[in-house]
N, C-alpha and C positions, 0 to 999 in steps of 0.2 A: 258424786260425779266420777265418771271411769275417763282415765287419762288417754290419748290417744295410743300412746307406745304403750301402756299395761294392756291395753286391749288388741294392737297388734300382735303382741309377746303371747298372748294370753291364744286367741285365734289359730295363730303358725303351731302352738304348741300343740295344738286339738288337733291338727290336723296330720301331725306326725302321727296318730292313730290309725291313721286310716289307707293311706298313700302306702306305707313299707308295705301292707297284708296284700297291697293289690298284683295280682299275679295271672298277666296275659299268653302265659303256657308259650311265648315267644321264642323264636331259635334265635341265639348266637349271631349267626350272620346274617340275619332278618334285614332287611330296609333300612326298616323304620327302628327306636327306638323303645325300652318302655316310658321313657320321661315323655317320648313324643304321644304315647295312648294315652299317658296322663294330664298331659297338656289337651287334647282334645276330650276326652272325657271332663274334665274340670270345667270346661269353656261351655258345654253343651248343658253340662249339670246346671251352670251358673246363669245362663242365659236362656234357659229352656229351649232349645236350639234341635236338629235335627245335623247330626256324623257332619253329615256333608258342608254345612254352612262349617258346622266347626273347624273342620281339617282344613278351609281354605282360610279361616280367618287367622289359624293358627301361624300358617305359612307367611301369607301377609302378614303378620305380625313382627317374623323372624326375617322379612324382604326377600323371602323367596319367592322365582316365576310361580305363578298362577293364574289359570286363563281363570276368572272370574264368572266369564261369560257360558262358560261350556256346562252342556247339560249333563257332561259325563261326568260319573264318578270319582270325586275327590280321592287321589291314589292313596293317600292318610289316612281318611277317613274308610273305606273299603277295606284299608289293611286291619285297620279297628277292628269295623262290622267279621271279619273273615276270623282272626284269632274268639271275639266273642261268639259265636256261632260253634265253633269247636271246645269249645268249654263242659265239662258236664257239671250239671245241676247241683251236683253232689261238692264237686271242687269248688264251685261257687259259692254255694253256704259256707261250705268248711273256710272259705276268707272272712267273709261278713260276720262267722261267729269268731274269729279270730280278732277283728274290731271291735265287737262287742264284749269280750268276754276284758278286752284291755282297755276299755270303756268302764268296768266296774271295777278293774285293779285301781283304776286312777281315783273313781270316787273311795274304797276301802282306804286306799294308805293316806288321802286327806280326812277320814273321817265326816263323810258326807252324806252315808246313807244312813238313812230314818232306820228305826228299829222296824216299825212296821208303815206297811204302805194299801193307801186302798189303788183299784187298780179297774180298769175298765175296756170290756172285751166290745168291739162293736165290729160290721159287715160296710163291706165297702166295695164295691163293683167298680174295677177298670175295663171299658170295652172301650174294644178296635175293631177294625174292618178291612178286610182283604179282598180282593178276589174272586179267592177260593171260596172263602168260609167266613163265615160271624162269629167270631169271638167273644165271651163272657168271661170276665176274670173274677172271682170276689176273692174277696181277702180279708179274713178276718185278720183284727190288729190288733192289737194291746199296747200304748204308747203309754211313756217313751218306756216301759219296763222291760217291753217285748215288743217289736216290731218286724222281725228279720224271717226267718226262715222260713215261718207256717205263711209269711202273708202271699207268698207266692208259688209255693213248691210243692204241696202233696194236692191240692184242691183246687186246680186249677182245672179247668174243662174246658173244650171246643164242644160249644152245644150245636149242633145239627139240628133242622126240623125233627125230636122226636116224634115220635107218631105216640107213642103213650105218656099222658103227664103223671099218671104213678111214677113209673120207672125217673122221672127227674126230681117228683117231690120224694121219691126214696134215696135218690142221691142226696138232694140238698139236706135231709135232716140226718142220714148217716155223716154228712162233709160236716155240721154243723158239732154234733157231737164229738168228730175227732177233732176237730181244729182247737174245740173250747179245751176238750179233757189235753192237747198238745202244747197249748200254749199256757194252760196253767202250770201244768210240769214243767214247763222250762223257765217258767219267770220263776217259780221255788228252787229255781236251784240259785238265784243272784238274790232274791228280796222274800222276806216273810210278810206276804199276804194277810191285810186284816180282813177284807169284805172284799166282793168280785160286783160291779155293777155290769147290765148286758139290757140290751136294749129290744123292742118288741118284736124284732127278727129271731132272737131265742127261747121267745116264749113258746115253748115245744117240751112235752112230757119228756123227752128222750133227754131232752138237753140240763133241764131240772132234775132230772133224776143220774144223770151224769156230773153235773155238780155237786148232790147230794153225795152221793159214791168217795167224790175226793173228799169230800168232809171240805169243803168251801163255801165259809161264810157270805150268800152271795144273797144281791135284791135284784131280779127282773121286773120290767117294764111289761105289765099284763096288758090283754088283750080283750075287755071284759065282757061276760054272757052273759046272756038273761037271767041265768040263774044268782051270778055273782050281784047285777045289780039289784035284784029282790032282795038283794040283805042289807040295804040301803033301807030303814025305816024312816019316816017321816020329821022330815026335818036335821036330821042327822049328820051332823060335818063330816065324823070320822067314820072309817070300819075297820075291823079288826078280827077277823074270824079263822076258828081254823077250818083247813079244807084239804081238798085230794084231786090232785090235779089227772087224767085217767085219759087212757086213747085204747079203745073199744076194740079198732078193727087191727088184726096184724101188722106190725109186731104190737102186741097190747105194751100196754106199761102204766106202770100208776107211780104217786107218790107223794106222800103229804109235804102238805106246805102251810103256810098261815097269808092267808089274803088280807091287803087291807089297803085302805084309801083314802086319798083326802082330798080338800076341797080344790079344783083348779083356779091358778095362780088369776088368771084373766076373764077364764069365761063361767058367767054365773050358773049355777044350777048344774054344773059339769066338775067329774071328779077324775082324780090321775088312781090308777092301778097297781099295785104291783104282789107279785108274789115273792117268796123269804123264807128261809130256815131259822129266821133270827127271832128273838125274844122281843115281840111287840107289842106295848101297850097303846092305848088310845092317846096319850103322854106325848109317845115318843115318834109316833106315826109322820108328826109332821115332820120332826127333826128326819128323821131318816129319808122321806120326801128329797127334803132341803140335801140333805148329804148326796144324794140320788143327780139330781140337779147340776153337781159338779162334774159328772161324767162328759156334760157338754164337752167340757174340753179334750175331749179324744176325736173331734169334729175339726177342731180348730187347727190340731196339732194335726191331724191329716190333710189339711189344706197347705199347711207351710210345709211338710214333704214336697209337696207341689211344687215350693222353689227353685228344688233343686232337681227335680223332674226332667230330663233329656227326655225330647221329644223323638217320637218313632213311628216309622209304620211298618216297621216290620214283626211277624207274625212268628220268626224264631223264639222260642220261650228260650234260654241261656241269654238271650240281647237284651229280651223284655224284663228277664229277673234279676239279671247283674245290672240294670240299670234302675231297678226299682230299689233295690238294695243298698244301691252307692248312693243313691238319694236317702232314703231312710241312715243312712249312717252318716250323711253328712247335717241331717236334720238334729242326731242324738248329739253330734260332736257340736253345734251349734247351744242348743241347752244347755252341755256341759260348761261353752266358753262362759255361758250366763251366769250359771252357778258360780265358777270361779270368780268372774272381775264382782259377783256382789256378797263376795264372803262365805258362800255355804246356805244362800238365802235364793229362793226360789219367789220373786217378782211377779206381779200380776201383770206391768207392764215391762218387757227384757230392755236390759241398758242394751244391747249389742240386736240390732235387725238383722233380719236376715242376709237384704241388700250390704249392709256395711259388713258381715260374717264374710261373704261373699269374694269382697275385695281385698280381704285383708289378709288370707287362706292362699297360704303357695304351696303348690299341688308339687315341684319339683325339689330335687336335693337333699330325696333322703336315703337313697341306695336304692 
């Protein structure tokens, strides 16, 4: 049982992680404060809220006038949206990897991080609407090992009515390629990778043959063909074959793999897929299934980002990614509080909710 003050102590302390790196390129004799951006930003983060409702709740909070009623722009919150709009991309990340990187100093000097870790790449589309234009966002993720910088920053697109869907399914499988080969380089440089799982969005020759390259022990989620289920003989729970996985028309590419399959968990006479680098027998087909299986939770852990999600409609990418960001880092610093109040021990269910993370997290007083 986690004591109410270990877990406050525990919370305020996560949160000095993240609050000093935050840097709103502010002048001197600005208005506003940066405690006051942090005070709205935190309120918006926490309540899923949109600038505006924040910067007036902020003010009523501190009893300052505020028409409540006016449709115009909360002058707090505008002075927020005006400094993040003038942000580049670049000075953005370079905060967020500054959280992160003191996010892994804290787990080292406790002695926290596993020797080895498995780790799980998956695709996630944010869309918005303006306007102007229809927005697409996906974002590959890697939680909690990697989450920051690739999920919003090189691969991001405003898709337009193309007129040719080549030209976009040659985007999406070049964006898919860098993003995987980007974010496994950067989660090896904090954690040694035992196995990479990737879901039926990467089953793509470019993409297999790009994890092969780094020498990354990885299982994809296949996508099976006629040909693949012909090697299903009669009666047969398991398969286990080797193969070559091949794309014909430009850019060609091949590259061996070993397929194999096993029975699905629910529906009869139905088997799950995947392709592998790894050494499988008929044995262990199901274990690795089963190991496969845990990736769900890159699902779960992308829904609790969610909590801390500031709501937007605005179509500036520096607002959309520094707010996606300070949620992703408020979701890692949340983890970490877990880890802590249960010893170095990583829970199925967290002593510490989000909601309670939430309240207990003071965004001001630290320079």
């Amino acid at each position: 049982m986690v004591e109410t003050a270990e877990a406050k102590q525990v919370c305020r302390a996560a949160s000095t992680l993240v609050y000093p790196a935050l840097d709103f390129d502010r002048k001197p004799c600005g208005t506003y404060t940066r405690e006051d951006f942090e005070q709205v930003l935190s309120r918006i983060a926490f309540d899923q809220e949109f600038a505006n409702t924040g910067g007036k709740t902020v003010q009523l909070d501190r009893s300052e006038p505020v028409d409540v009623t006016s449709t115009a722009r909360n002058p707090l919150a505008k002075s927020l949206l005006y400094h993040l709009r003038q942000l580049d991309a670049d000075a953005i990340n370079s905060q967020f990897d500054g959280v992160r990187d003191r996010l892994f100093q804290t787990l080292r000097s406790l002695r926290l991080l596993p020797p080895r870790v498995d780790v799980a790449i998956d695709l996630h589309e944010w869309r918005f609407y303006s306007q102007s234009t229809q927005t697409t966002s996906s974002s590959p993720t890697l939680i909690s090992e990697r989450t920051e910088r690739t999920a919003l920053r090189r691969y991001v697109s405003s898709l337009r009515a193309f007129d040719s869907r080549s030209l976009c399914s040659r985007w999406m499988r070049t964006a898919s390629v860098r993003s995987v080969r980007s974010l496994i380089l950067e989660a090896r440089r904090y954690v040694s990778i035992r196995h990479v799982y990737l879901d039926r969005g990467f089953y793509q020759v470019h993409v297999v043959k790009e994890l092969d390259r780094l020498d990354a022990n990885f299982i994809v989620r296949a996508r099976p063909s006629t040909g693949m289920k012909a090697r299903l003989s009669a009666g047969a729970e398991t398969v286990v074959d080797a193969s070559q996985m091949q794309r014909k028309r430009p850019p060609t590419a091949s590259v061996d793999v070993t397929v194999f399959a096993v029975p699905h968990r629910t529906s009869e006479d139905e088997h799950v897929w995947f392709v592998t680098n790894l050494d499988v027998e008929s044995g262990t087909a199901r274990a690795y299934a089963a190991a496969f299986r845990r990736r769900w939770g890159i699902e779960t852990s992308y829904r609790q980002i969610g909590d801390f999600l500031p709501r937007t409609s605005s179509p500036t990418f520096s607002v959309r990614l520094f707010y996606f960001l300070f949620a992703v880092a408020l979701y890692n610093l949340w983890v970490l509080a877990n880890v802590l109040v249960s010893g170095g021990s990583i829970l199925r269910k967290p002593q510490i909710s989000t909601r309670i993370f939430r309240t207990l997290v003071i965004p001001q007083g630290y320079g």
